[in-house]
ZADOSE-88719 format. One line per 10 residues: number of its first residue (from 1); for each residue z, x, y of N, C-alpha, C. Coordinates in steps of 0.1 Angstrom, whole numbers, plus 2048, in hexadecimal, padded with zeros to 3 digits. Layout:
<lumlos>
NUM = Z/X/Y/Z/X/Y/Z/X/Y ~ ...
</lumlos>
This chain:
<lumlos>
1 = AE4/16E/5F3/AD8/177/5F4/ACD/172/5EA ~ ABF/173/5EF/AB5/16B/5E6/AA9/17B/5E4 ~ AA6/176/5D8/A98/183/5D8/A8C/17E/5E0 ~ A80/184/5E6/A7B/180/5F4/A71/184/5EE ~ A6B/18B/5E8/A5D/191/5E0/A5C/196/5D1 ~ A56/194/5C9/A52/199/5BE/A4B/19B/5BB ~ A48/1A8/5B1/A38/1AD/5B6/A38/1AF/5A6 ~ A2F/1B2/5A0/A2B/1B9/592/A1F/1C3/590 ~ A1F/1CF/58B/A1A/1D7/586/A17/1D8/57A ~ A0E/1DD/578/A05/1E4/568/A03/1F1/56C
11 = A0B/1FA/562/A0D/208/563/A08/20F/559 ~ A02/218/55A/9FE/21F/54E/A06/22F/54A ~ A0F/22B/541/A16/236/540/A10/242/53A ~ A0B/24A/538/A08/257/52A/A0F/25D/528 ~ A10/25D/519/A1A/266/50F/A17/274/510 ~ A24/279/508/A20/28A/507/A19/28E/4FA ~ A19/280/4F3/A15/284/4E5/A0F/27A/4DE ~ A09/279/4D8/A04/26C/4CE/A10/266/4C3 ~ A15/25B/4C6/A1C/251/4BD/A16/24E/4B3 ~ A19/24E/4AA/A0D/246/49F/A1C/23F/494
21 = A19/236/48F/A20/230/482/A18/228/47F ~ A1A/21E/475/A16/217/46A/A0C/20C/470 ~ A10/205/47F/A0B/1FA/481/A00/200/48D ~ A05/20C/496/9FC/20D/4A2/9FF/219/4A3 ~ 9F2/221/4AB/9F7/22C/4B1/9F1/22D/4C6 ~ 9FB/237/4CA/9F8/238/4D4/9FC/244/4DC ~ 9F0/246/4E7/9F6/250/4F0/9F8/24E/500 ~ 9F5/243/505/9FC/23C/510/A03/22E/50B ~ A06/229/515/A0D/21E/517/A0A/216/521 ~ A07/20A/520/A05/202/52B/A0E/1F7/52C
31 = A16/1FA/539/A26/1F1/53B/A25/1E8/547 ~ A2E/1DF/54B/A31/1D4/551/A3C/1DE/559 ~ A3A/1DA/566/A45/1DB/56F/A47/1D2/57A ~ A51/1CD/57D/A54/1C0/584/A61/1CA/591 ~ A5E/1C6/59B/A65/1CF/5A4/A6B/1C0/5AB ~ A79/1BA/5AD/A7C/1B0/5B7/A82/1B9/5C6 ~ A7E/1AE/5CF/A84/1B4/5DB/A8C/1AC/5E2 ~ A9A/1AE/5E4/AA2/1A4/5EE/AA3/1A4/5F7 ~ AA5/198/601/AA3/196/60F/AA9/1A1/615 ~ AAF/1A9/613/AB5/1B1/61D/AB2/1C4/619
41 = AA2/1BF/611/A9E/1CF/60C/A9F/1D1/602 ~ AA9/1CE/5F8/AAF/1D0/5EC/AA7/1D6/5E1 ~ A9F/1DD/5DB/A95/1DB/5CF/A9B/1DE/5C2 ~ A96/1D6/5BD/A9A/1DA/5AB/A8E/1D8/5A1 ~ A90/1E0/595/A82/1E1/58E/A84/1DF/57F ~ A7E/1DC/578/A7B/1D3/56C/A71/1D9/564 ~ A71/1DC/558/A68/1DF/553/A66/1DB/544 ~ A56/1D7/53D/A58/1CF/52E/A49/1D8/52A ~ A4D/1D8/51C/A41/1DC/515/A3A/1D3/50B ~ A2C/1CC/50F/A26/1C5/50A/A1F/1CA/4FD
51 = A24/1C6/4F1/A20/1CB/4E2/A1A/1BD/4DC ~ A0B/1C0/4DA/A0A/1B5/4D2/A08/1B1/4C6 ~ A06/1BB/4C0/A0B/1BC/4AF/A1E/1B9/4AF ~ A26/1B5/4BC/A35/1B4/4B6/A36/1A7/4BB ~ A32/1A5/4CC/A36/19D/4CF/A26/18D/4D5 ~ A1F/195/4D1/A10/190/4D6/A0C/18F/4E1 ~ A13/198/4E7/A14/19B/4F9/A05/1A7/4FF ~ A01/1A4/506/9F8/1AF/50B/9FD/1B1/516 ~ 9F4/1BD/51D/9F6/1BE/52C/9F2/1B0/536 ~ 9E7/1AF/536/9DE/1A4/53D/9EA/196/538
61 = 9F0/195/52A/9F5/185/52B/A04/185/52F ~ A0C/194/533/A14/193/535/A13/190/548 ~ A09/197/54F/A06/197/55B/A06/187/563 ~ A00/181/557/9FC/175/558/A05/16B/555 ~ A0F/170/54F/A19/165/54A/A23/164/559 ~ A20/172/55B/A2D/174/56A/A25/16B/577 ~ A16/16B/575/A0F/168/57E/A13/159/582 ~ A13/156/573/A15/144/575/A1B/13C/574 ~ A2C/142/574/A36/13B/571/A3E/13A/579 ~ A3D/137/583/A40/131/594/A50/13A/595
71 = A51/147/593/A58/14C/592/A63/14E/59D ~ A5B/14C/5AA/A68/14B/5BC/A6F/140/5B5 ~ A68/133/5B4/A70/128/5B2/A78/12C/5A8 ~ A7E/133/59D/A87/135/594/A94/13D/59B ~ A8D/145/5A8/A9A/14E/5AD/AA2/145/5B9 ~ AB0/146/5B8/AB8/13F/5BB/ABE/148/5C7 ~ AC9/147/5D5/AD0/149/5DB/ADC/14C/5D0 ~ ADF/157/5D2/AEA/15F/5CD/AF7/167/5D9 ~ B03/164/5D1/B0A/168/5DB/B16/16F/5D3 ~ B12/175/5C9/B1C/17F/5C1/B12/182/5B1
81 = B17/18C/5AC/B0E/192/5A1/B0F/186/595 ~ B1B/182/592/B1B/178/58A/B10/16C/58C ~ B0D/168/595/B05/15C/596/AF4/162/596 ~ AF2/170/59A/AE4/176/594/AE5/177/58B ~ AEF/17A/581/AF0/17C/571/AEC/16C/56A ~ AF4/164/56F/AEF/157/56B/AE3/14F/56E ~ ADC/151/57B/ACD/152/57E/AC4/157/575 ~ ACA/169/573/AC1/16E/56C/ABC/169/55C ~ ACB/15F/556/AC6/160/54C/AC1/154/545 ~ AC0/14C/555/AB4/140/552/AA7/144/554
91 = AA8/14E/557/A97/152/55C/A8E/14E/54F ~ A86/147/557/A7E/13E/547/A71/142/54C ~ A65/149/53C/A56/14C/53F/A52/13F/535 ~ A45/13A/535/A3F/131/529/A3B/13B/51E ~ A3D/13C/512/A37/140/509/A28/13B/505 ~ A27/13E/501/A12/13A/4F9/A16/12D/4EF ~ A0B/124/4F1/A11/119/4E7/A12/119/4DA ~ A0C/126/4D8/A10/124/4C5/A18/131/4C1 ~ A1E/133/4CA/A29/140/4C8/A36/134/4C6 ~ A37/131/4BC/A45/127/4B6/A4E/133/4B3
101 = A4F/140/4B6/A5D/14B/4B6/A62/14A/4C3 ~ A56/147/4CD/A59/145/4DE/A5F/156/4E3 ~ A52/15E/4DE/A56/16D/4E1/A4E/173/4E6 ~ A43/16A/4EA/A34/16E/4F0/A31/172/500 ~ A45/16F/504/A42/171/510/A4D/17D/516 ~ A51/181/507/A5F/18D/50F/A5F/199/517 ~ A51/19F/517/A54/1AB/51D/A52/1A9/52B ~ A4D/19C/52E/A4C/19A/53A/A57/196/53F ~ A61/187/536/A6C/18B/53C/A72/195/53C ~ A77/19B/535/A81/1AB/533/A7F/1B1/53F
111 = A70/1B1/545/A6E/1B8/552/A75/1B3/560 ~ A70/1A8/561/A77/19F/56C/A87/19C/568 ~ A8A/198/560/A9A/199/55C/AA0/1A7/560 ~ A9F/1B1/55B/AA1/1BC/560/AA0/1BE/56F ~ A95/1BA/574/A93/1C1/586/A9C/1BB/58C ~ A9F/1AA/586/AA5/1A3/58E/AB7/1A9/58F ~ AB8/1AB/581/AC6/1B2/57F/AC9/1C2/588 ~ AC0/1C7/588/AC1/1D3/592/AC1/1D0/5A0 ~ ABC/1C9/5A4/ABA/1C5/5B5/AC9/1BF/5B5 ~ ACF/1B6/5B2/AD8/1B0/5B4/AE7/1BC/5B0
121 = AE4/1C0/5A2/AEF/1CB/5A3/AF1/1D6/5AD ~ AE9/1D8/5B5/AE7/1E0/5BE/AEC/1DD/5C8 ~ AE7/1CD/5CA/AF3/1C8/5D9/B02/1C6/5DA ~ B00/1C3/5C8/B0D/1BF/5C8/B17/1C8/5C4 ~ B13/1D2/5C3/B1B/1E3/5C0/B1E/1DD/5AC ~ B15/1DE/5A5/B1E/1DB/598/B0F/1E3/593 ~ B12/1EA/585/B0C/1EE/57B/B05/1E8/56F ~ AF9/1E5/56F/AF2/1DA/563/AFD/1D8/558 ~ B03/1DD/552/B10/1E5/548/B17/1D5/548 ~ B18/1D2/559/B24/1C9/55B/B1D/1B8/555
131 = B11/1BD/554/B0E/1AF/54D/B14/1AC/53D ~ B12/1B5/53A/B1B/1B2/525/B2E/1AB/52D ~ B32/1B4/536/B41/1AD/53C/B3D/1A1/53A ~ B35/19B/543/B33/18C/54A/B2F/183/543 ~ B26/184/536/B21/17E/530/B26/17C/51F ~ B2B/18B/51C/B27/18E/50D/B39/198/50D ~ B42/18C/50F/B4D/195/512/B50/19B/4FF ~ B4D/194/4F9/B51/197/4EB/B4A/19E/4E6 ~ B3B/1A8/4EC/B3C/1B4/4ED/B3E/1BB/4F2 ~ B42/1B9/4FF/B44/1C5/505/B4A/1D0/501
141 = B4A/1DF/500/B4F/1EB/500/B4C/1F5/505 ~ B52/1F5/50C/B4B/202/51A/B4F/211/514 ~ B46/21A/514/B44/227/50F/B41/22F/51A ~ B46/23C/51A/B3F/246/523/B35/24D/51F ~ B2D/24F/50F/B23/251/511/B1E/24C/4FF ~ B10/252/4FD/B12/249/4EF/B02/251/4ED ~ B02/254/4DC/AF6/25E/4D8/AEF/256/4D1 ~ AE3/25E/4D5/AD4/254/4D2/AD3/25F/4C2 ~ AC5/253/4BC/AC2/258/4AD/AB2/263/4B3 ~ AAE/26B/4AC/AA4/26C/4A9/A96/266/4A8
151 = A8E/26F/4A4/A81/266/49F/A79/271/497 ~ A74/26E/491/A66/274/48C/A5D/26B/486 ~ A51/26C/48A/A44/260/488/A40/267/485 ~ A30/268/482/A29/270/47B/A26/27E/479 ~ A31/282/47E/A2C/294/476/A2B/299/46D ~ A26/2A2/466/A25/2A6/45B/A23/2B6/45A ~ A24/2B7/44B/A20/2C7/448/A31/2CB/452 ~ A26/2DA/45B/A31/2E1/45F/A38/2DE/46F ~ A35/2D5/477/A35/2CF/47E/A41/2C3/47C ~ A42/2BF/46C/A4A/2B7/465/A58/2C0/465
161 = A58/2C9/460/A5F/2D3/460/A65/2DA/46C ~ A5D/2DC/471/A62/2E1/480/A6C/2D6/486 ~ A66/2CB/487/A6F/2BE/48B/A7B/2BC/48B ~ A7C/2BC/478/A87/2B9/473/A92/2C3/475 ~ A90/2D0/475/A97/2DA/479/A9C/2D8/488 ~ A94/2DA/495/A98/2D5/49F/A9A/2D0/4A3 ~ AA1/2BF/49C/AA7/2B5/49F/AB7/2BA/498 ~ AB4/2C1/48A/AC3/2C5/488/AC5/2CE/48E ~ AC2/2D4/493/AC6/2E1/49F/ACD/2DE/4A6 ~ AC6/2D1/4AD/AC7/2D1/4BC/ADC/2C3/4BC
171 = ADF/2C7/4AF/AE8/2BA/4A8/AEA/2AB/4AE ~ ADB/2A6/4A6/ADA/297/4A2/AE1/295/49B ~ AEA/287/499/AED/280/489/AE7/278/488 ~ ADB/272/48E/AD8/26A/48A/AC7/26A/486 ~ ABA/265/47C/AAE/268/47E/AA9/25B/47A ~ A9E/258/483/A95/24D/47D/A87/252/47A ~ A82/24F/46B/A7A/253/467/A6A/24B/465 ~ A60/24B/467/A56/241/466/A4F/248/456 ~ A4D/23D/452/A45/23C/449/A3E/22E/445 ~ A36/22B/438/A2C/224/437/A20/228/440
181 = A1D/235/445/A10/23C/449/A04/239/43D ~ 9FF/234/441/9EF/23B/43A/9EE/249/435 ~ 9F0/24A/429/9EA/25B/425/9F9/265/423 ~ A02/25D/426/A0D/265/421/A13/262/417 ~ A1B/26D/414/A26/26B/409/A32/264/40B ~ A34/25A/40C/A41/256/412/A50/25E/40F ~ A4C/25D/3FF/A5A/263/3F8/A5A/273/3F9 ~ A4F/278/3F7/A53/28A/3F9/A58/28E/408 ~ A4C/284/40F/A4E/289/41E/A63/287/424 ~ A69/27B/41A/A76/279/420/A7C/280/418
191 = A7B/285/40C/A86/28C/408/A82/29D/40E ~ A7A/2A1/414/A76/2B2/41B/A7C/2A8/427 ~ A7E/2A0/42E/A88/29E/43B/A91/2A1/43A ~ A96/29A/42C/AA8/29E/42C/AAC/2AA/426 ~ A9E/2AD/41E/AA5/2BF/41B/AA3/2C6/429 ~ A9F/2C5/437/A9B/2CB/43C/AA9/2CA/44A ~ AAA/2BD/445/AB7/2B4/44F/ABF/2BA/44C ~ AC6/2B7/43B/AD4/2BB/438/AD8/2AE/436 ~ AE2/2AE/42F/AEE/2A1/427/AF3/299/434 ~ AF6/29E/43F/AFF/296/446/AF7/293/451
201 = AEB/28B/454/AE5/286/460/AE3/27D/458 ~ AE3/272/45C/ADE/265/45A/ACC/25F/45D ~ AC9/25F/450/ABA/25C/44F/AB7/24F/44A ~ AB0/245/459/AAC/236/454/A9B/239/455 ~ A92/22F/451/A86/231/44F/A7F/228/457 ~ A76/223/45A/A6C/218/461/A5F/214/459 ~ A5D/20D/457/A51/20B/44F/A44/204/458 ~ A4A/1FA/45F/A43/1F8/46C/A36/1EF/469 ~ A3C/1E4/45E/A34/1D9/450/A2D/1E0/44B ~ A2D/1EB/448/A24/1EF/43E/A25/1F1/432
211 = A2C/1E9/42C/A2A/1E4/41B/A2A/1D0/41B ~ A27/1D0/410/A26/1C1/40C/A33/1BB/406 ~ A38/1B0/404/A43/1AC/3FD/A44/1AD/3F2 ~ A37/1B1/3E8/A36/1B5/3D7/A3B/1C6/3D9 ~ A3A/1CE/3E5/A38/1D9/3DE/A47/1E2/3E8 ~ A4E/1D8/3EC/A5C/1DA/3F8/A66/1E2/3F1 ~ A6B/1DC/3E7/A75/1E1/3E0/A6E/1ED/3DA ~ A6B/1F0/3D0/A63/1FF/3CD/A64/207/3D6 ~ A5E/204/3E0/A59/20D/3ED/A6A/212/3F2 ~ A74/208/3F6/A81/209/3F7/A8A/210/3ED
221 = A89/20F/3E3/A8E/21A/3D8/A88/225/3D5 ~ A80/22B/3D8/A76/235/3D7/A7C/242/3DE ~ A81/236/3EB/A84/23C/3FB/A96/241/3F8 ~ A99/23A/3F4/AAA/239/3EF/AAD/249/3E9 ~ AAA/250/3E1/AAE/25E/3E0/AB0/264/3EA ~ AAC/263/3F5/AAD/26E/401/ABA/269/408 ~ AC1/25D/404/ACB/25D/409/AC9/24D/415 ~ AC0/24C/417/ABA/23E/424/AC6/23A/425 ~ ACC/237/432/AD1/227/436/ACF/21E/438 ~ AC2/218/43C/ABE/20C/440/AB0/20E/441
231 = AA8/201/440/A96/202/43F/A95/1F6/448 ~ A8B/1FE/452/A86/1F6/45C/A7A/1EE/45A ~ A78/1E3/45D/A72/1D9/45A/A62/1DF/44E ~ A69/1DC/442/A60/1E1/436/A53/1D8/435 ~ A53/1CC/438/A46/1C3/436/A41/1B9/443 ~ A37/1B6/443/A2F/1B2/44D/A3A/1A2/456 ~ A39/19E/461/A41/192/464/A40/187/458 ~ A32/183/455/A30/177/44C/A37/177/43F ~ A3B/181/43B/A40/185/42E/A50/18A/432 ~ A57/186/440/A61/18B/43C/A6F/181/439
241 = A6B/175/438/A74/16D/435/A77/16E/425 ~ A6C/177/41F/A6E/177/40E/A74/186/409 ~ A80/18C/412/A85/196/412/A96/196/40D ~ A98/184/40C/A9F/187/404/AA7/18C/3F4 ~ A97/189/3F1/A9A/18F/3E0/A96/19E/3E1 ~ A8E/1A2/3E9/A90/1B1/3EA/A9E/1B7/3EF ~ AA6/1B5/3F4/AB2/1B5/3FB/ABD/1B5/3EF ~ AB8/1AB/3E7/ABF/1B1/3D8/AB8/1BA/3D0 ~ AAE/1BF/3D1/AAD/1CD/3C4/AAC/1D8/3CB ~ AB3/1DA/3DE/AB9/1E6/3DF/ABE/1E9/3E7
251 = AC2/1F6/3E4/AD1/1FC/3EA/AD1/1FC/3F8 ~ AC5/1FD/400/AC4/202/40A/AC6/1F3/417 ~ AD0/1F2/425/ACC/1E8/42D/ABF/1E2/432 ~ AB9/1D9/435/AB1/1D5/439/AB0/1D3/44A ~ AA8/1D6/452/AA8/1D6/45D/A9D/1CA/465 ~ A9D/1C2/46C/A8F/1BC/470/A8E/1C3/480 ~ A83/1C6/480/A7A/1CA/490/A71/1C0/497 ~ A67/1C1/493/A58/1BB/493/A5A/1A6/494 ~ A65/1A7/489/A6A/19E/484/A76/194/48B ~ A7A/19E/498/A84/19B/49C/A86/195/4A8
261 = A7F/191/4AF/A7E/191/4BE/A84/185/4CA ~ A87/17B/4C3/A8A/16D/4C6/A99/16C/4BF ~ A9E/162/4CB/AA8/159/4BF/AA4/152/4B6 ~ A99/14D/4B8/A92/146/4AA/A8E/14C/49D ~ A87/159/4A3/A8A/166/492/A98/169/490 ~ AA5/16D/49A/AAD/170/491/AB7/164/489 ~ AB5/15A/491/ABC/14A/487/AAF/14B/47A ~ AA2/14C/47D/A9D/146/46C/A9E/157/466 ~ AA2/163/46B/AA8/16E/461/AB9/167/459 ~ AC0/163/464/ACB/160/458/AC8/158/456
271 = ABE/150/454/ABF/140/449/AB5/146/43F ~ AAC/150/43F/AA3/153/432/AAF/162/42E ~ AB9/165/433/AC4/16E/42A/ABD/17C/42F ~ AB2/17A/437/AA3/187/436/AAC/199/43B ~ AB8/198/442/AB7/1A9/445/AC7/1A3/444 ~ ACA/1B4/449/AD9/1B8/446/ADC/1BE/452 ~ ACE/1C0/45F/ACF/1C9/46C/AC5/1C0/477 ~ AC9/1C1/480/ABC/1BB/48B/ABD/1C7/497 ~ AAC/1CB/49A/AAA/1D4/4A0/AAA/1CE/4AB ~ AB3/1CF/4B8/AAF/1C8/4C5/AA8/1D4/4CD
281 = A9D/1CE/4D5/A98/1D8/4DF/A94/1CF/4EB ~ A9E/1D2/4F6/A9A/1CD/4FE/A8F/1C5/509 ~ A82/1D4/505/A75/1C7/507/A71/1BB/500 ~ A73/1C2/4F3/A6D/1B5/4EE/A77/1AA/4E6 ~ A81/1AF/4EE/A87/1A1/4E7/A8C/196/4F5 ~ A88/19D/4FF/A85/18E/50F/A8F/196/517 ~ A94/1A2/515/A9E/1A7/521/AAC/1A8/51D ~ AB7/1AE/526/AC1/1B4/525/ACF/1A9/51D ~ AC9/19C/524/AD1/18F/523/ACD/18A/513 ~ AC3/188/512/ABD/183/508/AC3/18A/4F8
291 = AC2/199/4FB/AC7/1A3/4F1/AD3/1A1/4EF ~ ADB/1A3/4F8/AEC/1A0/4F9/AE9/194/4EE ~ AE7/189/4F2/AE5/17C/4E8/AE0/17D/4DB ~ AD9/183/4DC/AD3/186/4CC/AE3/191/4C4 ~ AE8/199/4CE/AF2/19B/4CB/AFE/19D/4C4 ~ AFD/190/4CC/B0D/187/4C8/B09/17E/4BA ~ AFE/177/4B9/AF8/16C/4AD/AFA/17B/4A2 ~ AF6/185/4A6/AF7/18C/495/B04/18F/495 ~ B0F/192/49A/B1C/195/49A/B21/185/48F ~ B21/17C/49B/B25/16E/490/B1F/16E/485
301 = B15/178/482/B0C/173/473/B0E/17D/469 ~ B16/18A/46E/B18/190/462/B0F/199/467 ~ B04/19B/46C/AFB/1A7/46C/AF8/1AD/477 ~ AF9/1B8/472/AF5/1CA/47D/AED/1CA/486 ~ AEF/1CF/491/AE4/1D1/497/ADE/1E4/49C ~ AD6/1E6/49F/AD0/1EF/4A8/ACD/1EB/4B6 ~ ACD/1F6/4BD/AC6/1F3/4CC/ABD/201/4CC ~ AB0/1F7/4CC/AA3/201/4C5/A99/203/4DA ~ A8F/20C/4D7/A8E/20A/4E0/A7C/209/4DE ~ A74/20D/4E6/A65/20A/4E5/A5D/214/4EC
311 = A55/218/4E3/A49/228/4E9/A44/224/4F7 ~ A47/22F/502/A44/22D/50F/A4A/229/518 ~ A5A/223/511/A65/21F/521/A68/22D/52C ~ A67/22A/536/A65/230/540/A71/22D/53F ~ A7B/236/54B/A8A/234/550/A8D/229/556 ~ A87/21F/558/A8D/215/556/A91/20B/54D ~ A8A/20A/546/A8E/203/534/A9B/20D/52E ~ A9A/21A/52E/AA2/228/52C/AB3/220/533 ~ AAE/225/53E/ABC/21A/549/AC0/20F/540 ~ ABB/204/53D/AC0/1FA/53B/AC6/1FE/52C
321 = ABD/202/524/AC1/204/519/ACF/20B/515 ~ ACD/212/523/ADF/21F/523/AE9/216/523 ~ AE7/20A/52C/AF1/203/532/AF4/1F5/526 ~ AEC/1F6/51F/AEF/1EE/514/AF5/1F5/50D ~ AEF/1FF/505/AF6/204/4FC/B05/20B/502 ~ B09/210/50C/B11/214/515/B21/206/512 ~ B19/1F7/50E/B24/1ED/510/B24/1E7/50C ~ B1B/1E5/4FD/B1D/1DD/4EF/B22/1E5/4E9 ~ B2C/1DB/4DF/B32/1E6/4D2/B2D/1E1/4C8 ~ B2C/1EA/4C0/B26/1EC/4B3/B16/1EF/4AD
331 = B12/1F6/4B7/B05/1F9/4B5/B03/206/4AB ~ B00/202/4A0/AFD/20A/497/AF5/217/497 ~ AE8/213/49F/ADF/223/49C/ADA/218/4AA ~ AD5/226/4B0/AD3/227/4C1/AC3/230/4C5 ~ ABA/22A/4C8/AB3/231/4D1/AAD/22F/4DE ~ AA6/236/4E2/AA3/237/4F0/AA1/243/4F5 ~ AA1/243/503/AA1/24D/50A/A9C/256/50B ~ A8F/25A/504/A87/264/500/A7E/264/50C ~ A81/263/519/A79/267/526/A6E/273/527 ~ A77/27F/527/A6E/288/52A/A6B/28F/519
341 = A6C/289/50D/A6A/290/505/A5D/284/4FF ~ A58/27B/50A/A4E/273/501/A45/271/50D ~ A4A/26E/518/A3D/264/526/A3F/273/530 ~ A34/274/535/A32/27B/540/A33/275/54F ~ A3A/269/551/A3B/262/55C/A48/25C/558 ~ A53/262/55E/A5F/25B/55A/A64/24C/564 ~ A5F/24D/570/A5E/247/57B/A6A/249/583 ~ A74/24F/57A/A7F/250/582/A7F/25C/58D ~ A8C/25D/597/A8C/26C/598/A92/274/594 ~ AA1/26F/589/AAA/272/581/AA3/275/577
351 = AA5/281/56C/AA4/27C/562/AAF/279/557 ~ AAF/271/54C/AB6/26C/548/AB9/269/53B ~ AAF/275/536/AAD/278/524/ABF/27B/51E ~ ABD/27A/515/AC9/279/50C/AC9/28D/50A ~ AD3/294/505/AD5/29B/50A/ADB/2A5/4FE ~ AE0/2AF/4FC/AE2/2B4/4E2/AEA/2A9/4E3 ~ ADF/2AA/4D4/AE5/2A1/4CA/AE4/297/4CE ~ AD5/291/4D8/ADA/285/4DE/AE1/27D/4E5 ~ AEC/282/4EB/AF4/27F/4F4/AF6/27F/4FC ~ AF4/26F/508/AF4/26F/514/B01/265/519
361 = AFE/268/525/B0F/260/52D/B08/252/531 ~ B15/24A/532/B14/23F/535/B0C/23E/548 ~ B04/235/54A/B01/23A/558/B09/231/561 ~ B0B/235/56F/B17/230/572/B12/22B/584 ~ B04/22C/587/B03/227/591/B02/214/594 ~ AFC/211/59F/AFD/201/59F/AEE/1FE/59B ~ AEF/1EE/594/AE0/1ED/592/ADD/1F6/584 ~ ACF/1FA/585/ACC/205/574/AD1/20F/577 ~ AD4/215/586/ADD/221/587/AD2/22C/589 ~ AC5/22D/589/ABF/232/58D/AB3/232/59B
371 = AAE/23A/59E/AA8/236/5AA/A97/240/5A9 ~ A8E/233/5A8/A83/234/5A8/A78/240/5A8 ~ A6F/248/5A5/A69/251/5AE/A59/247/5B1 ~ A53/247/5C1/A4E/23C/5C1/A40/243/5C2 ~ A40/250/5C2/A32/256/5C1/A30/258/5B1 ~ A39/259/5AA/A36/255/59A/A2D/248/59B ~ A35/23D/59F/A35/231/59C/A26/22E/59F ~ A20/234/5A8/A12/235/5B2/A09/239/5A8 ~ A0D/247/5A1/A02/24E/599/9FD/246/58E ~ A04/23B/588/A03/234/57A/A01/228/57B
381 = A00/222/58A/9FF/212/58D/9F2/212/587 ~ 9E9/208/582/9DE/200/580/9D9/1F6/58D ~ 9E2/1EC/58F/9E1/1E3/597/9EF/1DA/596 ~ 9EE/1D3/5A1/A00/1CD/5A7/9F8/1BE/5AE ~ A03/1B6/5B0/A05/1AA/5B2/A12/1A8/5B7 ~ A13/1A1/5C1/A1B/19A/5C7/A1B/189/5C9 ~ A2C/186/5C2/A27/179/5BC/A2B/171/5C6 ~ A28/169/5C9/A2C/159/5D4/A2C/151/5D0 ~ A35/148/5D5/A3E/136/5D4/A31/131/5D4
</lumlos>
């Protein structure tokens, strides 16, 4: 069985609320969707978020990257899921020539990697899930369901308060907290979280580069009374290979995001010693395959990971993300799935939010396991393309 059309979309998602942290703020989203179709009907859908403060991706160059990389010619005659899984994970985009991380082109793959993996799981009756089996057997661990972290970005005052309260209400263990804002307090605003939390939720922070490598450590012990686990990417990419003397004056893990996106950032993170955690997020680190691989390289190296997710995944990033986290082991702190509590277009017809305290089931259909809503899909199109040999 071969895919027969491939089309791509630019969607415009809108939020329910304004995002804001350290590097960007926003209240839509403008996403990549890659829909494949197989000869015999089949469709499957893909979806990447082009960030170019992370990955130097736009809408227009990710459109373009799909446009021009002779993409039919890459898809192969398949005749069992295993051999689309191996297909899929040659699917090769060009990067920009002076992108030397070679990450300039992920969210476009992630998109098409993804659609291709649903169309095919679908024929072939197997669950995205079954790719960590096939590929990444030394993680595999299949769960029946698995709880997402929190969030809070910029709230403040009583709004701050309200938050923090009904996230422990609602029983989270887990919270991720943004700071390095403009105009806040870092340190009062986290220790009123955790008086507001309580002793037993787990509170990591995000800084999202907004400090320098003179002023990391301070900023990270400052933060350390409130109890922190781990600090998400504390200084800008250029500066984060000099994180490992910060990493000795404190207590707290180090995490890379921003920093993280390639196998080429996480090999020169363990050769500059730079984190103790690597944040994978499926857009932008090239797709489902790619992550699994980033994976496994931190497993052999000693260091942690997260499976993070990105403002404005629609249910299908959601999907994939379930099904990852659903069948890697050892994923430390988990997010995602904030559907209907962030985008007003979830595109699915399911919905598929995480559920108290975070907690959602493993999903168990074939493909992402979900099935489309296509008058959503209509309301938020921009414009579409259909690509040819």
């Amino acid at each position: 069985m071969k895919i027969s059309e491939v089309s791509i979309s630019h969607v415009r998602i809108p939020l329910k609320r304004v995002i804001k942290h350290a590097s960007h703020a926003r209240s839509d989203t403008d996403n990549i969707l890659v829909r494949c179709t197989l000869e015999d009907g089949t469709t499957g859908f893909g979806e990447g978020l082009p960030r170019d403060y992370v990955t130097g991706e736009t809408i227009d160059s990710s459109m373009e990257i799909l446009r021009n990389s002779q993409i039919p010619s890459q898809l192969e005659h398949c005749s069992d899921f295993f051999q689309a899984v191996q297909m899929a994970e040659r699917l090769h985009l060009p990067t920009a020539p002076e992108d030397d991380r070679k990450c300039s082109a992920n969210a476009a793959r992630c998109a098409l990697e993804i659609a291709v993996l649903d169309a095919y799981g679908k024929k072939f009756k197997e669950p995205l899930s079954s790719v960590t089996k096939l590929l990444a057997g030394d993680l595999f661990n299949p769960l029946n369901s698995v709880r997402y972290s929190g969030a809070i970005t910029s709230a403040s005052g009583l709004k701050m308060k309200v938050a923090s309260l009904l996230y422990s209400l609602y029983g989270f263990k887990q919270m991720k907290v943004k700071v390095g804002i403009a105009g806040y307090d870092d340190v009062k605003r986290i220790l009123q979280i955790r008086k507001w939390l309580g002793k037993k939720i787990d509170i990591r922070v995000d800084a999202n580069e907004a400090w320098s490598i003179d002023e990391a450590a301070q900023r990270i012990q400052e933060l350390e009374p409130a109890g922190i686990t781990c600090m998400e990417q504390p200084v800008p990419h250029e500066q984060v290979y000099q994180l490992k003397k910060v990493r000795t004056q404190v207590r707290t893990p180090i995490m890379l995001d921003e920093s993280l996106c390639s196998m080429i950032d996480a090999e020169r993170a363990v050769e500059h010693e730079a984190c103790d955690y690597f944040n994978i997020r499926l857009s932008k680190c090239g797709g489902f395959i790619p992550s699994l691989r980033l994976a496994q390289y931190a497993r052999r190296h000693g260091i942690k990971y997260q499976l993070g997710c990105q403002v404005g995944e629609t249910a299908i990033l959601s999907s994939a993300g379930r099904h990852f986290a659903c069948s890697v082991c050892d994923i430390r702190y988990l997010e995602g799935s904030y559907d209907k509590h962030l985008v007003k277009e979830r595109l699915s017809k399911k919905d598929i939010t995480f559920g108290w305290g975070g907690v959602a089931p493993a999903i168990t259909g074939h493909g992402l396991g979900i099935m489309m809503d296509e008058k959503a899909l209509a309301r938020v199109s921009i414009r579409q393309e259909i690509l040819r040999g």
